[in-house]
Residue frames relative to the residue before (quaternion, step in Angstrom):
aa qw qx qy qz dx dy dz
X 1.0000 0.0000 0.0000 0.0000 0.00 0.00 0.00
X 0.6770 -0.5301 0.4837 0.1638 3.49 -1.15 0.96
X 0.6342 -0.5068 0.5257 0.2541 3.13 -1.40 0.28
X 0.7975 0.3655 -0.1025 0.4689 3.02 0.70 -1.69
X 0.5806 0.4381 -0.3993 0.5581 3.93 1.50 -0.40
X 0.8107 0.2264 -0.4448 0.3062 3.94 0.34 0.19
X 0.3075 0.6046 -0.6160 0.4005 3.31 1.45 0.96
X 0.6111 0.5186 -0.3887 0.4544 3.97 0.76 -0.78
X 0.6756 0.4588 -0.3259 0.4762 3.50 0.22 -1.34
X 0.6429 0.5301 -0.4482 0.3238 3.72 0.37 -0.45
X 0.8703 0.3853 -0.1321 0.2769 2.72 1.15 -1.52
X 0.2175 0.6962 -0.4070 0.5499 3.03 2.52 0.09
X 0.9195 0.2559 -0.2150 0.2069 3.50 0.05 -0.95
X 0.7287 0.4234 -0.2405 0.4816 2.99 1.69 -0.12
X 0.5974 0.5485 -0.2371 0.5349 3.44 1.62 0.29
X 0.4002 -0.8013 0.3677 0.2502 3.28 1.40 -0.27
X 0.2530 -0.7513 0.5708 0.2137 4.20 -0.56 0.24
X 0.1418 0.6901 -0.6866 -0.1796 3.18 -0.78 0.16
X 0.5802 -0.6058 0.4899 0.2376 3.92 -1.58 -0.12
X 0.1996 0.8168 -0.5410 0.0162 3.29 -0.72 1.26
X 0.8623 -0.1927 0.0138 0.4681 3.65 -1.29 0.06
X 0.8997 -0.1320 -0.1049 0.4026 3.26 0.71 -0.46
X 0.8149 -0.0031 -0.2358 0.5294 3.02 0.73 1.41
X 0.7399 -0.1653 0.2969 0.5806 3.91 -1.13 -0.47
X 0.1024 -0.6300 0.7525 0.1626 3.85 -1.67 0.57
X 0.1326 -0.7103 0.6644 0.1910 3.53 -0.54 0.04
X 0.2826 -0.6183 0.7327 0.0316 3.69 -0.92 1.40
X 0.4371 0.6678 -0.5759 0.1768 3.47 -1.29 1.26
X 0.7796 0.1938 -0.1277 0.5817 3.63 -1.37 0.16
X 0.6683 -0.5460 0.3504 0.3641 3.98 0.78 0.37
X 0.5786 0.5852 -0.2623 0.5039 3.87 1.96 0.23
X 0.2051 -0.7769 0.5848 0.1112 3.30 -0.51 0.80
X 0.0565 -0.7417 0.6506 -0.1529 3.62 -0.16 1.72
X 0.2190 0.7594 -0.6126 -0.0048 3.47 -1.59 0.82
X 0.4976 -0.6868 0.5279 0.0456 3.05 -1.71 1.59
X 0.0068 0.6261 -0.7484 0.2186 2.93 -1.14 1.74
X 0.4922 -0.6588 0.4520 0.3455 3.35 -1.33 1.28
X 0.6815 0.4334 -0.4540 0.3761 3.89 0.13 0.62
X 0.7986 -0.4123 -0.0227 0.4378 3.21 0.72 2.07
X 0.2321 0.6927 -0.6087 0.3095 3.45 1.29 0.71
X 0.6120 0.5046 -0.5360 0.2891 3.99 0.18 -0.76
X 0.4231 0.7485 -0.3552 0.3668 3.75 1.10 0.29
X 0.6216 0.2891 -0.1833 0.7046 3.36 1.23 -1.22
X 0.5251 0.5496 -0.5018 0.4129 3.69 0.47 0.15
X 0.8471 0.1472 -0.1999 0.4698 3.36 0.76 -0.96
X 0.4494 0.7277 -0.4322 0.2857 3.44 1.28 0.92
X 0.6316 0.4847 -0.2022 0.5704 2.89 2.42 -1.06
X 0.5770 0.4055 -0.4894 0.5129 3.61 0.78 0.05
X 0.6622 0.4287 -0.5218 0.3248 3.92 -0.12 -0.47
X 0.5261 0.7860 -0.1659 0.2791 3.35 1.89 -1.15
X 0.4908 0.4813 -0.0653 0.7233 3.03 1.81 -1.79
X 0.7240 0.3879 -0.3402 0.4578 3.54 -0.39 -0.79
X 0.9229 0.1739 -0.1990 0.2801 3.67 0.21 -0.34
X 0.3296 -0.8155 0.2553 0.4015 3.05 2.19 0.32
X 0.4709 0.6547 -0.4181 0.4181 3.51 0.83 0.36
X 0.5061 -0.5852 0.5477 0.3186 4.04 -1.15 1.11
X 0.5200 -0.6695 0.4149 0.3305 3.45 -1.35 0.79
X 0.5601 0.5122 -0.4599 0.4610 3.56 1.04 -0.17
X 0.5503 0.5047 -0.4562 0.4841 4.11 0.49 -0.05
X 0.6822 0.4356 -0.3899 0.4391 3.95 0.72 -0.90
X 0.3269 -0.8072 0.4511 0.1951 3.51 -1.04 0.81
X 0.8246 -0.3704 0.1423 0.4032 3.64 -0.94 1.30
X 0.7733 0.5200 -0.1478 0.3313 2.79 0.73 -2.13
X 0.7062 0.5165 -0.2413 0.4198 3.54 1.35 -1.16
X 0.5966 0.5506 -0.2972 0.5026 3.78 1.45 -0.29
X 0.4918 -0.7843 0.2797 0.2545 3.10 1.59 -0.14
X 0.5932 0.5178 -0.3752 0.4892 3.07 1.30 0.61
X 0.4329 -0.6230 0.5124 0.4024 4.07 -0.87 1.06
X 0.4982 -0.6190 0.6057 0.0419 2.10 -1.91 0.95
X 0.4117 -0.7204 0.4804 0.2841 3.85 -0.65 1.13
X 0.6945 -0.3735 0.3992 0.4678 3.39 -1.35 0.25
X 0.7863 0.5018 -0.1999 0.3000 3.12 0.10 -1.84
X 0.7642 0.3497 -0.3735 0.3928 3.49 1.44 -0.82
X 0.4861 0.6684 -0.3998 0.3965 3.81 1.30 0.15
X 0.4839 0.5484 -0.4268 0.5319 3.61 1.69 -0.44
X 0.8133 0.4860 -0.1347 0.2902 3.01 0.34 -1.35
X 0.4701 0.6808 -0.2653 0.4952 3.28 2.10 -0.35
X 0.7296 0.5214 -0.1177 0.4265 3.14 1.40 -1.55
X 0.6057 0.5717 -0.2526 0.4924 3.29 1.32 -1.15
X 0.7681 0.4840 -0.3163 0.2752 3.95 0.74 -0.80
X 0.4576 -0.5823 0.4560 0.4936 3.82 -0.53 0.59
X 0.3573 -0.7260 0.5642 0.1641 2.87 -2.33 0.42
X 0.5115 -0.6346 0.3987 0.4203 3.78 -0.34 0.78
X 0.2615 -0.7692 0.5397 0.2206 3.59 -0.76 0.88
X 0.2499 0.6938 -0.5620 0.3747 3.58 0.97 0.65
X 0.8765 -0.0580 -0.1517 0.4533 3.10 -1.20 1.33
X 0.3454 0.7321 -0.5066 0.2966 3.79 1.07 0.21
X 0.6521 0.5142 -0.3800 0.4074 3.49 0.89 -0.33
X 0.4715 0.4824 -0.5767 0.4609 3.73 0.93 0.33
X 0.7219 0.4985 -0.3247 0.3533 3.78 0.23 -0.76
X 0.4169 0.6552 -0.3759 0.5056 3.68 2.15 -0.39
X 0.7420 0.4931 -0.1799 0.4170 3.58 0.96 -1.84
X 0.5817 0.5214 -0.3585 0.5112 3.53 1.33 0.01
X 0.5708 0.6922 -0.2132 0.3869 3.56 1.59 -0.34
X 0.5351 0.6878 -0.1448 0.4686 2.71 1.92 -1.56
X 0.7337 0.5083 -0.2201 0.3935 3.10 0.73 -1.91
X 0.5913 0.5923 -0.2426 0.4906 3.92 1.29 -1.28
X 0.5258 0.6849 -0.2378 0.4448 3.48 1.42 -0.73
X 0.7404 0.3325 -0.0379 0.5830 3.22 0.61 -1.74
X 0.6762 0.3789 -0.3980 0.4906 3.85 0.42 -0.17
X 0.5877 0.5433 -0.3777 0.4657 4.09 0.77 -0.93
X 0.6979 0.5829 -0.1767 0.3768 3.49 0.71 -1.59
X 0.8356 0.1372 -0.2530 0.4678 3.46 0.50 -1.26
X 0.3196 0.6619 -0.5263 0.4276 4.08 1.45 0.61
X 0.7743 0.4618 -0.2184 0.3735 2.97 0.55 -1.48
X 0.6060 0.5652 -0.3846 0.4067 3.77 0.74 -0.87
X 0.7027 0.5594 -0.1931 0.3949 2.90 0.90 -1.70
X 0.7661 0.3284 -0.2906 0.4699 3.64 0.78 -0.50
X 0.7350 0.3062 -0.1678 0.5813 4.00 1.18 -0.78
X 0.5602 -0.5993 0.5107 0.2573 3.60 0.56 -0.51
X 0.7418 0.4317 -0.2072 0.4695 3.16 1.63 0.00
X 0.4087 -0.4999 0.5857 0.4899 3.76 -1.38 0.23
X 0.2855 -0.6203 0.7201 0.1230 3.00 -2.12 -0.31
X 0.7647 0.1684 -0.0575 0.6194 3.63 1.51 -0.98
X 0.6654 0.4586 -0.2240 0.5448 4.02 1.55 -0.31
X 0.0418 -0.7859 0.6115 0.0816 3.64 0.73 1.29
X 0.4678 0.6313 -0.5500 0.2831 3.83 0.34 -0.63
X 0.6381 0.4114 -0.2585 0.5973 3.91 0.72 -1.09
X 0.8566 0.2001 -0.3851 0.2790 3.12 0.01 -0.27
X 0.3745 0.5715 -0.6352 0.3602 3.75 0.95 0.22
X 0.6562 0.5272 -0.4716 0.2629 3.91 0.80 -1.02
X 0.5530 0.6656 -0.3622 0.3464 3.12 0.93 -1.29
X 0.7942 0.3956 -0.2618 0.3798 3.23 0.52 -1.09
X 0.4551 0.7306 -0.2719 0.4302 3.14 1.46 -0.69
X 0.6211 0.5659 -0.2195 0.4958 3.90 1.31 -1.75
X 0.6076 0.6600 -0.3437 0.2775 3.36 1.39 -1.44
X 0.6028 0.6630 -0.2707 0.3517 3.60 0.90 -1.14
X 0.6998 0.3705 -0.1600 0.5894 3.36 1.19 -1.27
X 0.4935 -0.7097 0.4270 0.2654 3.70 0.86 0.03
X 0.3740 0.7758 -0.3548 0.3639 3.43 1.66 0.49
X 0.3549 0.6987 -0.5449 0.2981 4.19 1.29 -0.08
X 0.5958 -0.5337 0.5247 0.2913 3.19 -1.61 0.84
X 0.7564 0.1359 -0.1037 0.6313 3.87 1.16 -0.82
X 0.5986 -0.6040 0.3947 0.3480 3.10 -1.27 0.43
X 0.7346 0.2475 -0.2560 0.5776 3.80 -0.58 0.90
X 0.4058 0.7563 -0.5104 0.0530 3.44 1.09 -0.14
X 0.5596 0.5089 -0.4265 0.4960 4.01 1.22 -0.86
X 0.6219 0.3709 -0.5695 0.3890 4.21 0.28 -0.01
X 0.8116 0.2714 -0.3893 0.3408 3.53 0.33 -0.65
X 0.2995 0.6093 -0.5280 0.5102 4.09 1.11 0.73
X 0.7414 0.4589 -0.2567 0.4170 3.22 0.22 -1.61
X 0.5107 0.6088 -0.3642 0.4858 4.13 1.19 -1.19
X 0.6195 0.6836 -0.1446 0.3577 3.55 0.89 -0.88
X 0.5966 0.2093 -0.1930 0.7503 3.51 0.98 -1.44
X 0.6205 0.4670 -0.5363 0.3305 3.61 -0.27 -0.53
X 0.8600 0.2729 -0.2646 0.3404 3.61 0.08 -1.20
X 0.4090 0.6153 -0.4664 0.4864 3.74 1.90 -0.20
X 0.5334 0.5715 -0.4733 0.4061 3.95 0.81 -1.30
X 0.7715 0.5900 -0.1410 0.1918 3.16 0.15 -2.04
X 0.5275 0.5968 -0.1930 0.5730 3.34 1.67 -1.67
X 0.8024 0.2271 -0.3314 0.4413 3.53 0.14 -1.17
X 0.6664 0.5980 -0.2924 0.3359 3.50 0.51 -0.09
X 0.3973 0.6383 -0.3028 0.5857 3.32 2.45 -0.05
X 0.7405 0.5063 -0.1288 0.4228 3.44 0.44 -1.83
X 0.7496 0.3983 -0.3130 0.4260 3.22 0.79 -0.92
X 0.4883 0.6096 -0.3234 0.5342 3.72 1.38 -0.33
X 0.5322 0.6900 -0.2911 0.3949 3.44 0.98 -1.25
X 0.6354 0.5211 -0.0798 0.5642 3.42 0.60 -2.80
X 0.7778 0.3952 -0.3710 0.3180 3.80 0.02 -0.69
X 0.7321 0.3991 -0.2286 0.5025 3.11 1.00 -0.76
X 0.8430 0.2598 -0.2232 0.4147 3.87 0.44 -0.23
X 0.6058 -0.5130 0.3699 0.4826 3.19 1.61 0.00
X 0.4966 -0.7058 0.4485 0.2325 3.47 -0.87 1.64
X 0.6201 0.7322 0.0781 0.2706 3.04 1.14 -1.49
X 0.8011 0.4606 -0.0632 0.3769 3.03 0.88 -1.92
X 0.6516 -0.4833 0.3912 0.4346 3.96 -0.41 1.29
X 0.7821 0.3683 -0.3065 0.3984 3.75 -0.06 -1.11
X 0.6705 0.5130 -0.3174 0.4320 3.84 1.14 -0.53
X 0.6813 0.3788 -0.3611 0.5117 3.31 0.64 -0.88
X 0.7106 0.3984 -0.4352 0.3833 3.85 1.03 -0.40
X 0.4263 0.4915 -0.5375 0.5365 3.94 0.66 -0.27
X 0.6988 0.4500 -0.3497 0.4324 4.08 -0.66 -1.40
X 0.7944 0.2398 -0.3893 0.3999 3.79 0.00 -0.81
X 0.5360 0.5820 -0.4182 0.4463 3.83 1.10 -0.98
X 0.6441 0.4249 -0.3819 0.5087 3.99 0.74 -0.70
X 0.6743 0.3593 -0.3959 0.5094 4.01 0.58 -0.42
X 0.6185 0.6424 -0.2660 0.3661 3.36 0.78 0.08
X 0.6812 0.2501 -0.2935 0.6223 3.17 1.36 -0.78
X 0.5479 0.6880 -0.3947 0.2657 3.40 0.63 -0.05
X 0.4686 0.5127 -0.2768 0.6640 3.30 1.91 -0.79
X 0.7651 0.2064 -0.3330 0.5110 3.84 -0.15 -0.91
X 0.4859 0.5903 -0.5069 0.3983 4.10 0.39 0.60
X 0.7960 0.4349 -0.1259 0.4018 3.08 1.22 -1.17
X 0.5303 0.3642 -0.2979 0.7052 3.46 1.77 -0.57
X 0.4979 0.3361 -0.5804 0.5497 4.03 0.09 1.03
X 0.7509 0.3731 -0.4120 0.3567 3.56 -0.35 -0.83
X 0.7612 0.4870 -0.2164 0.3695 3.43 1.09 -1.11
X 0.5947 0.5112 -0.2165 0.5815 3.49 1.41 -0.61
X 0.6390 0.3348 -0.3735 0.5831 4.00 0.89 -0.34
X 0.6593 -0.4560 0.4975 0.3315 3.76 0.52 -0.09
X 0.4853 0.6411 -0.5219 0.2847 3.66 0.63 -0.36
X 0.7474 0.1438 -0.0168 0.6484 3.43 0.55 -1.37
X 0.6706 -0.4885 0.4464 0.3353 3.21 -1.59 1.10
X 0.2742 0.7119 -0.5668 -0.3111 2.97 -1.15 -0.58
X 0.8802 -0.1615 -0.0796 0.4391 4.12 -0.08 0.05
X 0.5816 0.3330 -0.3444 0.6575 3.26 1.43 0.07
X 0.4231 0.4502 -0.5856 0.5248 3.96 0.43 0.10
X 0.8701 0.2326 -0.2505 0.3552 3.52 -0.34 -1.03
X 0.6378 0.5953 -0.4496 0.1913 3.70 0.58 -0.08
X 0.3742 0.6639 -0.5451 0.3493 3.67 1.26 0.72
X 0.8187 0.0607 0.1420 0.5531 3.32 0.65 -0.89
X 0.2898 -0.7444 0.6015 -0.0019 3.58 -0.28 1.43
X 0.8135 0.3386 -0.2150 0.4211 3.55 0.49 -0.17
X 0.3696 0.7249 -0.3377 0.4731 3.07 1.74 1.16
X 0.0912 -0.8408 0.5005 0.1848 3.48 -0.10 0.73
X 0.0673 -0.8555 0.5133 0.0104 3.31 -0.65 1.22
X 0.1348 -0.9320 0.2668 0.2052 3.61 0.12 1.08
X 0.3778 0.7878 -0.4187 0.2476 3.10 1.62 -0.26
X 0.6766 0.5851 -0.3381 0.2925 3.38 1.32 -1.10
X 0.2966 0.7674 -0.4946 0.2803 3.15 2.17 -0.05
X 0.6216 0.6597 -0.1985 0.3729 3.81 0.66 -1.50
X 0.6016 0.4481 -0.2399 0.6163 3.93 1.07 -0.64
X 0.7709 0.3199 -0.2254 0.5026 3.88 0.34 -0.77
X 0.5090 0.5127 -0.4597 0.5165 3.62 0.98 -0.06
X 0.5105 0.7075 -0.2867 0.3957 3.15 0.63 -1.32
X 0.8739 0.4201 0.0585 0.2376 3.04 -0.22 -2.08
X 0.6740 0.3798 -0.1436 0.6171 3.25 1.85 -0.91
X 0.2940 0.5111 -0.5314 0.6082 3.47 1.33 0.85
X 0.8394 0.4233 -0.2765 0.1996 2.85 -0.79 -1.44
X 0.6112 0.5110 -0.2763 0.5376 3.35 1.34 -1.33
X 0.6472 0.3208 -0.4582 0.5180 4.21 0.34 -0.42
X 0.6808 0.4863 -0.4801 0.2635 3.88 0.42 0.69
X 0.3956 0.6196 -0.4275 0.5262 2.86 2.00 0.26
X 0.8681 0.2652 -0.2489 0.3379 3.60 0.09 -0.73
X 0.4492 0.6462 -0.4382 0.4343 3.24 1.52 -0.09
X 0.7626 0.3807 -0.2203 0.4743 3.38 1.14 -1.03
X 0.3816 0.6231 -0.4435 0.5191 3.92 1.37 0.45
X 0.7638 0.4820 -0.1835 0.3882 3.41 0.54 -0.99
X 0.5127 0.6072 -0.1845 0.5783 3.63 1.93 -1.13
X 0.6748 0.5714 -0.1716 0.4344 3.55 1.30 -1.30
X 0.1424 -0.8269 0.3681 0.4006 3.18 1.83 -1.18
X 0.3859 0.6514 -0.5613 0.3341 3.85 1.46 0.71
X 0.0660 -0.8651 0.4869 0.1014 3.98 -0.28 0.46
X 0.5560 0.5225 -0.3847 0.5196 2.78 1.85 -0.30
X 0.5982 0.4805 -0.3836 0.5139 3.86 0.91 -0.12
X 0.0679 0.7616 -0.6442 0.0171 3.89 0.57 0.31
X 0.3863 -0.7621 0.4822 0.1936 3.95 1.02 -0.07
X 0.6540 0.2352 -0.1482 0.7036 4.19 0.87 -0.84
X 0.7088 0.4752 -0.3754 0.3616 4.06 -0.18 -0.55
X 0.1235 0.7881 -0.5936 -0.1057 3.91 -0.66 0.54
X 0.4362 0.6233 -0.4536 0.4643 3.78 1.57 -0.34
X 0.7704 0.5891 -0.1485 0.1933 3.49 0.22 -0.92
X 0.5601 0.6680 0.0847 0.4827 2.14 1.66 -1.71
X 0.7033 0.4095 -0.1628 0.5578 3.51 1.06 -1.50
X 0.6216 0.4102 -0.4325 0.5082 4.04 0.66 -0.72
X 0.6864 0.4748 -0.4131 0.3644 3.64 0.54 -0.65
X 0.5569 0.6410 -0.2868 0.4436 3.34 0.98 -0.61
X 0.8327 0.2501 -0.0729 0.4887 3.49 0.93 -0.91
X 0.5770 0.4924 -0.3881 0.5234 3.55 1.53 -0.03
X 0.6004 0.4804 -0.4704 0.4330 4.13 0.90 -0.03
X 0.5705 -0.6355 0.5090 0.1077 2.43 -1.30 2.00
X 0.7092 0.3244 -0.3663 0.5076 4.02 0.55 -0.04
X 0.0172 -0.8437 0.5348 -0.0432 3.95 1.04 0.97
X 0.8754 0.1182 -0.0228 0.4682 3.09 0.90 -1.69
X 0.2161 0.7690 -0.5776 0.1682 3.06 0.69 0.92
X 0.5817 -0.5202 0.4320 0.4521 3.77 -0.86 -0.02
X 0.7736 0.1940 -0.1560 0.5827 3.79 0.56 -1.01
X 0.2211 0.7456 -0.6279 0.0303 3.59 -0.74 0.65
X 0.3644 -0.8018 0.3952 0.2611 3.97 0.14 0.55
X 0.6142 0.4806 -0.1794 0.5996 3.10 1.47 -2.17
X 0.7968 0.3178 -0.3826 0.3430 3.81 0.14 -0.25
X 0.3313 0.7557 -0.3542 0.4401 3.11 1.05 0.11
X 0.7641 0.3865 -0.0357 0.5153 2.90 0.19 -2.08
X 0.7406 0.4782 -0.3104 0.3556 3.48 1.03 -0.12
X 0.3790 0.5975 -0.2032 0.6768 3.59 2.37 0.05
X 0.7091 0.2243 -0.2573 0.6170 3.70 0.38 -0.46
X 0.6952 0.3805 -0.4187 0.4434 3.88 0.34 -0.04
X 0.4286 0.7265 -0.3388 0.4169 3.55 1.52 -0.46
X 0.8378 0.2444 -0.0402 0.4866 2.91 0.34 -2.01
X 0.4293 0.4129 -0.5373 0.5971 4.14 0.50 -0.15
X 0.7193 0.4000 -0.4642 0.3272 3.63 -0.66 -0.19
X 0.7163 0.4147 -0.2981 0.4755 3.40 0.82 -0.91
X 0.6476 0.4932 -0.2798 0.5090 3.69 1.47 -0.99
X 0.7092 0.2320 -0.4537 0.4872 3.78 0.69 0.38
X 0.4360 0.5621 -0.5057 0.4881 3.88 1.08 0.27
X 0.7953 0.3823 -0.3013 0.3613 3.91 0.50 -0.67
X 0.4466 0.5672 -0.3592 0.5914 3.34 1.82 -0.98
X 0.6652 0.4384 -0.4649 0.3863 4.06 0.16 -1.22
X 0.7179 0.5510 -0.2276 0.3596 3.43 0.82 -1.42
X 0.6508 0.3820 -0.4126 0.5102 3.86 1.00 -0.74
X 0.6151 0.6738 -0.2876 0.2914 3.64 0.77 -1.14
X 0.6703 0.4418 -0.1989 0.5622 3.66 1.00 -1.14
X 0.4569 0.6193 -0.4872 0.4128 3.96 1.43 -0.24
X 0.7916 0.4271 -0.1497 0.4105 3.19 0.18 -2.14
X 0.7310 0.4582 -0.3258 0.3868 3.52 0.94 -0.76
X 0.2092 -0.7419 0.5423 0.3341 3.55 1.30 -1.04
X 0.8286 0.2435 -0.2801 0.4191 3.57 0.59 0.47
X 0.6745 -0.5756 0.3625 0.2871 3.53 -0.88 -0.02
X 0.6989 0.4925 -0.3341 0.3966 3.45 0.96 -1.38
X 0.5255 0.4871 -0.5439 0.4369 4.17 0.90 0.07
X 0.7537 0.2556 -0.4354 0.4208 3.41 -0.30 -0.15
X 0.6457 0.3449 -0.5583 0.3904 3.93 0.68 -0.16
X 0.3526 0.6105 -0.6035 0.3724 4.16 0.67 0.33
X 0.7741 0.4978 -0.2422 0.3071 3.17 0.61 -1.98
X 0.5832 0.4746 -0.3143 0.5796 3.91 1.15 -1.37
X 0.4986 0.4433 -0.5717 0.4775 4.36 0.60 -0.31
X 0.8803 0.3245 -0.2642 0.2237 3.50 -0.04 -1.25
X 0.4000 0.6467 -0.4682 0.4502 3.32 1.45 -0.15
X 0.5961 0.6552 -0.2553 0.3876 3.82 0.72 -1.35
X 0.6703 0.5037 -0.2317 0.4933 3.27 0.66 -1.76
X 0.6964 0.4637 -0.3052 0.4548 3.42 0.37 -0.93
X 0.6036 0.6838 -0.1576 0.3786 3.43 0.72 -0.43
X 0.5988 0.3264 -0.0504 0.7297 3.08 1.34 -1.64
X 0.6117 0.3614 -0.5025 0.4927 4.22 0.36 -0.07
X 0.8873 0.3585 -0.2485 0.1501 3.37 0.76 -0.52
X 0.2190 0.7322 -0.3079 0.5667 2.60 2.11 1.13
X 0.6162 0.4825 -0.3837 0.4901 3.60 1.17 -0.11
X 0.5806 0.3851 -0.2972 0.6529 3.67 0.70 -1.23
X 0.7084 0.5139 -0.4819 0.0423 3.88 -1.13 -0.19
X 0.6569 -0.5215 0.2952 0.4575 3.48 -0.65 1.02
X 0.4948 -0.6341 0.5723 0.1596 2.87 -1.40 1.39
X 0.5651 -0.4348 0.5994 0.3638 4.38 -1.25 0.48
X 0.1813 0.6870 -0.6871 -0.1520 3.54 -0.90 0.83
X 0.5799 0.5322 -0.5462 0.2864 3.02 0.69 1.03
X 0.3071 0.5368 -0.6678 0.4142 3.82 0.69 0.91
């Protein structure tokens, strides 16, 4: 017997049959589903995947019951909010893109991309003429400017189509997405340096890399623009100063259940664990554009998995 013939038999046996007008009802998962030889074996295998995954049939998407989806219901698919329940695992994958972008990026320009705190100093050093490279406080400064700018896109974005709504959070991550695989093209064809371009001569200002960190400090204010849309603030995804006093100033620190602190211990560490992974990863490779492939595909996932996620039944 099959997989799929002792999902039935279960539910034959624990749901019970009873007989109607034209043929078997099967009573299950609270749905009344009935099989008639003109494509009823459909609700047959809607209530076993149903049973089998304990989940109402309106949560299982179209596509996975196997039936196409119409235009009209994919608008509507897109148009409906998503429950931020459990959305904060897909934040902690943000973290991790955080810590790998950041310490690639330092390590190859001298600059943040998602930790403006360092770079206000940087710029700050600039005044006294104290950068590690020459110009180093313009391409810090490129940074808050284009991190300002980014979060000030997205959040326009969220207002106008809905923080919330399936089609927003998927457009916003697909855009941080290609931005990462924009930047591991330019850097992997040679266009833009990236750590072995520049290791003849550290005291070479090369601005093209100006074009990667623009890039990059977008993308990263769509992480926290979308934390905040998510309503996790403790997952601010780019912020670890902040992040850490909150973490230690809640007065329920040591309680046994704390959710927000939690979530603040698994954003903690993924940051540092994609800052060392960035940091071991750009060794072996000498360059930068492998880990922005890897932070592209983390994203991608992300934004695919923004299509399947429970829909708000509370709108």
């Amino acid at each position: 017997m099959g997989p799929y013939c002792r999902v039935v038999a279960q539910l034959v046996v624990t749901s019970g049959v009873r007989r109607g007008a034209s043929g078997p009802v099967f009573h299950g998962c609270g749905i009344w589903s009935q099989y008639n030889p003109g494509g009823g074996i459909y609700n047959l295998y809607q209530q076993a995947v149903t049973f089998a995954l304990g989940f109402s049939v309106k949560r299982l998407p179209a596509l996975i019951m196997g039936r196409p989806i119409s235009q009209g219901n994919w608008v509507e698919r897109l148009k409906a909010d998503v429950t931020p329940a459990h959305a904060d695992k897909l934040l902690y994958a943000c973290c991790l893109c955080s810590g790998l972008v950041d310490s690639t990026l330092y390590n190859a320009y001298n600059t943040f991309v998602s930790m403006q705190t360092g770079n206000t100093i940087f710029v700050g050093l600039g005044a006294s003429n104290q950068n590690s490279r020459p110009y180093g406080w313009a391409r810090s400064l490129t940074s808050i400017g284009c991190f300002v700018l980014g979060c000030f896109l997205f959040a326009r974005l969220n207002s106008a189509l809905g923080p919330r709504q399936r089609g927003t959070l998927l457009l916003t991550f697909f855009l941080q997405t290609a931005m990462l695989i924009i930047t591991a093209v330019l850097v992997q064809s040679g266009t833009i340096p990236g750590i072995q371009g520049l290791a003849g001569d550290s005291t070479e200002t090369e601005w093209s890399q100006e074009a990667p960190i623009v890039l990059l400090s977008v993308q990263s204010a769509g992480q926290i623009v979308a934390s905040r849309a998510l309503g996790y603030n403790e997952v601010p995804t780019v912020v670890i100063t902040s992040l850490l006093c909150d973490l230690v100033s809640d007065p329920k620190l040591f309680f046994l259940r704390n959710a927000k602190r939690d979530r603040r211990v698994v954003a903690f560490i993924l940051t540092l664990v994609g800052a060392i992974a960035g940091g071991w990863i750009t060794k072996a490779t000498g360059d930068i554009y492998a880990v922005m492939w890897l932070a592209a595909g983390i994203k991608f996932v992300i934004s695919m998995a923004w299509m399947f996620w429970e829909e708000d039944d509370k709108m």
